[in-house]
TIBA-39504 format. One line per field, with one value per residue (C-alpha): residue in three letters; x, y, z. Coordinates in nm, 3 decimals, always signed. Last residue first. Layout:
BEGIN
code = Ala:...
x = X:...
y = Y:...
z = Z:...
This chain:
BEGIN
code = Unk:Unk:Unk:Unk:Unk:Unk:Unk:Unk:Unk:Unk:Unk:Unk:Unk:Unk:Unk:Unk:Unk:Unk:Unk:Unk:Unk:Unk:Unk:Unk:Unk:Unk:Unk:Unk:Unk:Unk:Unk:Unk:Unk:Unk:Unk:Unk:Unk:Unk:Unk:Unk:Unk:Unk:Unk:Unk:Unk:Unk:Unk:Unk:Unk:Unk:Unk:Unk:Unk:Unk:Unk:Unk:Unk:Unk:Unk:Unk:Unk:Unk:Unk:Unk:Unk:Unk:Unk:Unk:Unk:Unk:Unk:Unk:Unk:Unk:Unk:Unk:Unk:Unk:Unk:Unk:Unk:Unk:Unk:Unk:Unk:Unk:Unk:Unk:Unk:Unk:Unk:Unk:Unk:Unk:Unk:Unk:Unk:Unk:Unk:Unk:Unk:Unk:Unk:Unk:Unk:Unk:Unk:Unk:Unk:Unk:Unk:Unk:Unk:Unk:Unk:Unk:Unk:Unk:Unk:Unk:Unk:Unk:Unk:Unk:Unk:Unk:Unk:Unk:Unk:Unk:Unk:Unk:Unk:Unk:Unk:Unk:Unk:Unk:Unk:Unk:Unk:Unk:Unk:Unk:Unk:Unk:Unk:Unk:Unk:Unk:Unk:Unk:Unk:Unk:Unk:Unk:Unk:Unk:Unk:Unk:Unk:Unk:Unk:Unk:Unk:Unk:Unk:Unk:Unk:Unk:Unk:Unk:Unk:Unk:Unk:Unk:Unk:Unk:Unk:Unk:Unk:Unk:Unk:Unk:Unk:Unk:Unk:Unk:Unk:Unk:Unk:Unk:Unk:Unk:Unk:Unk:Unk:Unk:Unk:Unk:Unk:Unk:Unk:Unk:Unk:Unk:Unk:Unk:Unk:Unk:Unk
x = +13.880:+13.525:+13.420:+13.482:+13.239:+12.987:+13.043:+12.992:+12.688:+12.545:+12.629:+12.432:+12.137:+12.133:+12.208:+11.860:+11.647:+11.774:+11.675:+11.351:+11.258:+11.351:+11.602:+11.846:+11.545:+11.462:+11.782:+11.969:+11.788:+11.856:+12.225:+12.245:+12.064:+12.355:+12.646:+12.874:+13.105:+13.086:+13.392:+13.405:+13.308:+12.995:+12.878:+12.947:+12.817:+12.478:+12.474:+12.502:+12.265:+12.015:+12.069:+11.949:+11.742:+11.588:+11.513:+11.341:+11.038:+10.951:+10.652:+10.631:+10.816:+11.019:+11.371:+11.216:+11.126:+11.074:+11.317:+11.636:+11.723:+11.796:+11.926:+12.166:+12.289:+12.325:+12.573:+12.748:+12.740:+12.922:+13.157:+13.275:+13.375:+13.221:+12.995:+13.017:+13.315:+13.515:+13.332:+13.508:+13.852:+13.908:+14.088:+14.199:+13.901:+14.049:+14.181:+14.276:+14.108:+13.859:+13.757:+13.733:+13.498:+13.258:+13.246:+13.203:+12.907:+12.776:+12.816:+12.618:+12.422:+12.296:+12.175:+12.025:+11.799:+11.776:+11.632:+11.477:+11.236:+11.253:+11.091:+10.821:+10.668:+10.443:+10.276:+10.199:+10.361:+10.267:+10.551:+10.780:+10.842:+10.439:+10.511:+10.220:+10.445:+10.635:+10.804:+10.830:+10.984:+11.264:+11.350:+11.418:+11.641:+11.807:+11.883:+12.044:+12.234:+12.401:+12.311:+11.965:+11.909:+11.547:+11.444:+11.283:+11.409:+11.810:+11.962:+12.304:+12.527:+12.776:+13.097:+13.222:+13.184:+13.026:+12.733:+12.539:+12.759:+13.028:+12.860:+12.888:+13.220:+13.397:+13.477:+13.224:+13.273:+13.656:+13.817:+13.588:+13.364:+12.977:+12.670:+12.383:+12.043:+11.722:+11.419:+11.083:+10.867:+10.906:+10.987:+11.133:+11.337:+11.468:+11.557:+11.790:+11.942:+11.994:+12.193:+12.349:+12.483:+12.715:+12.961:+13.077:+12.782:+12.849:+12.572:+12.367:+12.025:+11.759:+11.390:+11.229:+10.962:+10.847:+10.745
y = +16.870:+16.697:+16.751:+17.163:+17.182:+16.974:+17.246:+17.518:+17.345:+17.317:+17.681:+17.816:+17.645:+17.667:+18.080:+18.036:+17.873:+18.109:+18.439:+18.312:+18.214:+18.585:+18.538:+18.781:+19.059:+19.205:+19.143:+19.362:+19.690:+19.665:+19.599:+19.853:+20.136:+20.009:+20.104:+19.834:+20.020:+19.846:+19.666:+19.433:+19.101:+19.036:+19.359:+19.443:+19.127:+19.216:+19.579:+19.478:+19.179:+19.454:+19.653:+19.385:+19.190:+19.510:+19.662:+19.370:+19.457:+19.418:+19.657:+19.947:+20.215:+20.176:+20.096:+19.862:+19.909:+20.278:+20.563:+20.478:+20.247:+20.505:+20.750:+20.523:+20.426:+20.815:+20.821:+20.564:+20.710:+21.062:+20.832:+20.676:+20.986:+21.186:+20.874:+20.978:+21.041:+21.393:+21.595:+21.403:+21.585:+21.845:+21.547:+21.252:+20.977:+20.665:+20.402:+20.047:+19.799:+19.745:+20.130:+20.131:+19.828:+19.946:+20.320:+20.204:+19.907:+20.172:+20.437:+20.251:+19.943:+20.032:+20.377:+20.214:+19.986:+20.325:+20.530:+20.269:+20.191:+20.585:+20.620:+20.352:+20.455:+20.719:+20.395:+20.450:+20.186:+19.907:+19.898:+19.566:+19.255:+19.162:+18.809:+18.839:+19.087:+18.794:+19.009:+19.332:+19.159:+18.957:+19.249:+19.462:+19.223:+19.127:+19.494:+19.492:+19.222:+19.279:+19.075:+19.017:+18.813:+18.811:+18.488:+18.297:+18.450:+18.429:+18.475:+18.655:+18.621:+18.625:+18.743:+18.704:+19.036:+18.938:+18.818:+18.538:+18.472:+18.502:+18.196:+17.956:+18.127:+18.025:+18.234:+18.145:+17.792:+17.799:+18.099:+18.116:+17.788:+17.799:+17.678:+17.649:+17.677:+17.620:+17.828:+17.755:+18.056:+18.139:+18.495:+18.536:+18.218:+18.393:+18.704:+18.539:+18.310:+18.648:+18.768:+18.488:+18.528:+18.806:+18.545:+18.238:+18.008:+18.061:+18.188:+18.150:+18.120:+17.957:+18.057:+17.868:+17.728:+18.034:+18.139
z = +29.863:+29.752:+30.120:+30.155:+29.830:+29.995:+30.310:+30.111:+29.947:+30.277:+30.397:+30.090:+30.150:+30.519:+30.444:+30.214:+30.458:+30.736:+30.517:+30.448:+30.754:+30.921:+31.170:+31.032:+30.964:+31.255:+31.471:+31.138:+31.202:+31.605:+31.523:+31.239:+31.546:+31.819:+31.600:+31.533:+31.312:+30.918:+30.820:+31.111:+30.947:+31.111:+31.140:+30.773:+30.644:+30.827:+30.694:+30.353:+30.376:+30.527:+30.238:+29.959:+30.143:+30.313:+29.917:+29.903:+30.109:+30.505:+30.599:+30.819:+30.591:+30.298:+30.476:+30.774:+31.134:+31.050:+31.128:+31.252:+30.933:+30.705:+30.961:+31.080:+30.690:+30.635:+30.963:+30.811:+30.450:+30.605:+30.828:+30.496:+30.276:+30.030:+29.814:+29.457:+29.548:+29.384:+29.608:+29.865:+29.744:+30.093:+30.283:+30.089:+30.013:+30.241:+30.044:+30.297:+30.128:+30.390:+30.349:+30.001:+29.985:+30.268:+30.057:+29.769:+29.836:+30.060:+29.796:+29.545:+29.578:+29.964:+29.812:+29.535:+29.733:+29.983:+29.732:+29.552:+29.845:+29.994:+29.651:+29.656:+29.979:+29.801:+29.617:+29.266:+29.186:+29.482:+29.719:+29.717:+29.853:+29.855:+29.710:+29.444:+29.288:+29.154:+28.826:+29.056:+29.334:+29.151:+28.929:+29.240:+29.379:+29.078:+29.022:+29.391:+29.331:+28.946:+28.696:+28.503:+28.184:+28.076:+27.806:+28.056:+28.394:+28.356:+28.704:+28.779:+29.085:+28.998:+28.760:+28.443:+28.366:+28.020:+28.232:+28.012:+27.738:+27.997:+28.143:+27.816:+27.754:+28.070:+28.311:+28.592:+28.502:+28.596:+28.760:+29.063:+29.015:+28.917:+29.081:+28.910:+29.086:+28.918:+29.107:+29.231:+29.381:+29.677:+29.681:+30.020:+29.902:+29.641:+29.784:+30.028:+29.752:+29.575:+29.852:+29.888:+29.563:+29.644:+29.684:+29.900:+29.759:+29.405:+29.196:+28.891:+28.945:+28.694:+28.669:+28.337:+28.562:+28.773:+28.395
């Protein structure tokens, strides 16, 4: 089925996360790249993500949006690739906890915060997520604790929250805190991960070239 694996992504998106995720998996993959406004609106796409929006991947006859849920999808369908704790496994739940943790108020709470919304005093019942210095001090816990979210060993549920903490040191909209700098060191220079930002960064660049 490795065959009928296509990725739809544009290199300055999400995507990379997938890319990421990909190449951990290793298995071969058909990448199309699509065009803000163009391609990734156009009917042939929307017919795959009504949103419009990447990344997505279509696995044989499986569509699957959304990063984190491609994530977990990716490691469950090529379980040969280790990226995720055996069902059954006690080390499963802090694996979705965190996967869906990262995908939820992180992804809230970062985007709020570089848009300028801050949850008004006494209404953080209200957010799903309370208020940003609560999920910062929940993302140091997370990653305080084991060299990697479900315990001792590297899964996908790193790809997906480690990306999240590495965009958010390197463009200032997480707090450089001395725990998400230890967390990310283990995982930025993984092969994986530099095979798929070399990826990414060379189409960027082709892109840059045709004007």
């Amino acid at each position: 089925m490795s065959d009928d694996l296509i990725f739809y992504t544009n290199p300055m998106s999400r995507g990379r996360i997938v890319r990421w995720m990909l190449e951990e998996v290793g298995v071969p993959y058909v990448t199309e790249s699509l065009d803000y406004g163009t391609t990734m609106k156009a009917p042939a796409y929307l017919a795959i993500n009504p949103m419009g929006k990447v990344p997505a991947i279509r696995h044989g006859s499986t569509v699957v949006t959304e990063g984190g849920a491609i994530c977990a999808y990716l490691a469950d369908a090529f379980p040969a690739a280790g990226l995720a704790p055996p069902l059954g496994d006690r080390r499963r739940g802090a694996y979705y906890r965190w996967m869906f943790f990262a995908a939820g108020p992180v992804e809230s709470a970062v985007t709020n915060k570089s848009l300028g919304f801050e949850v008004p005093a006494g209404r953080e019942l209200m957010a799903g997520y309370g208020s940003f210095a609560h999920v910062m001090d929940a993302l140091e816990i997370a990653v305080s604790g084991t060299p990697y979210i479900a315990g001792d060993r590297f899964s996908a549920a790193d790809v997906y929250f480690g990306s999240q903490i590495g965009w958010g040191l390197q463009f200032g909209t997480m707090e450089k805190r001395p725990a998400f700098e230890a967390y990310w060191s283990r995982l930025v220079d993984r092969p994986a991960a530099v095979r798929a930002r070399e990826i990414d960064d060379a189409l960027i660049a082709a892109q840059a070239a045709k004007g």
